[in-house]
C-alpha positions as CSV (number, residue, x, y, z in Angstrom):
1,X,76.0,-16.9,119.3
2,X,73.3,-14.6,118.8
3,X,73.5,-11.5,116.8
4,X,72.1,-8.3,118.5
5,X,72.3,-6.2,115.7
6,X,69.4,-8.0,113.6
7,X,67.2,-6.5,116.4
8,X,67.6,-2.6,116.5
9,X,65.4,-1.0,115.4
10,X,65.6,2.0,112.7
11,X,66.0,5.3,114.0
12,X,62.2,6.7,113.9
13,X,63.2,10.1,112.5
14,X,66.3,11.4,110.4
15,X,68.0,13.8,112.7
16,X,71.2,11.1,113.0
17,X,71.2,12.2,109.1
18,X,70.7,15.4,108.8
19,X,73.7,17.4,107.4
20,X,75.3,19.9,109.5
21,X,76.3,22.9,107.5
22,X,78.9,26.0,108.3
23,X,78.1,29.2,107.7
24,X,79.8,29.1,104.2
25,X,77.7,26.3,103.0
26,X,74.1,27.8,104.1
27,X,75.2,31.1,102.1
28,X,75.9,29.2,99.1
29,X,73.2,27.1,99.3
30,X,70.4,29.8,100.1
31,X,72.4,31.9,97.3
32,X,72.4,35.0,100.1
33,X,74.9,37.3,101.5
34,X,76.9,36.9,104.4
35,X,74.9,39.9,105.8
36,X,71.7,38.9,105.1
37,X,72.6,35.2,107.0
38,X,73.5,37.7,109.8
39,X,70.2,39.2,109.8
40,X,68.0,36.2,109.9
41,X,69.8,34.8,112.9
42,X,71.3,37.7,115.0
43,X,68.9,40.0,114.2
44,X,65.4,38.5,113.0
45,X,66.8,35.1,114.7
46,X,64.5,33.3,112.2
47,X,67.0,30.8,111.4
48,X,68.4,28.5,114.6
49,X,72.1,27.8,115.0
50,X,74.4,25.9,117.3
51,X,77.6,27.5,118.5
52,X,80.9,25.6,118.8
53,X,83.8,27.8,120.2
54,X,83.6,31.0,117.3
55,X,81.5,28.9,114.8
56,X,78.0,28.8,113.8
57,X,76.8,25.3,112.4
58,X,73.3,24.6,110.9
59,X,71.3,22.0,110.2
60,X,70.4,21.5,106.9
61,X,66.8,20.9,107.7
62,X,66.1,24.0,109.4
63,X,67.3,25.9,106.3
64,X,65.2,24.5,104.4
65,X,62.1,24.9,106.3
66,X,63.3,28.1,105.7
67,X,63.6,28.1,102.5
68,X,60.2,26.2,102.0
69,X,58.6,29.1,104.0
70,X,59.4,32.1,102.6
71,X,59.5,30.8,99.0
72,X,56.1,29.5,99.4
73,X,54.7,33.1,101.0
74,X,56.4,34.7,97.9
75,X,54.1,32.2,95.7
76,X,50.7,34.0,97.9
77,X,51.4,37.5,97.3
């Protein structure tokens, strides 16, 4: 028998990885308000979310190209 499975290849980028994160998570992790998560994706919409029924989920890797962004244009000024 041959095995199929010694023949797939790696995925070639890490989105089957990357953590999803609720709402909750992304304000403790950013260390941010409620209202300020508010701002930067209702408002600003600088941060991307996905919808599923009432709930907003995030992927981790969005927040922190976030993160990296403004923490690094904080460094320039």
């Amino acid at each position: 028998m041959i095995s199929l499975t010694n023949n797939l290849e790696e995925p070639k980028s890490d989105i089957k990885n990357d953590k999803i994160m609720s709402r909750k998570e992304v304000i403790e992790y950013m260390g941010i308000s409620p209202s300020t998560l508010y701002r930067l994706c209702d408002k600003d919409k600088i941060l991307d979310y996905s919808r599923i029924n009432r709930r907003k989920l995030f992927y981790k890797r969005n927040v922190d190209k976030l993160m990296e962004r403004y923490s690094s244009s904080n460094l320039t000024s």
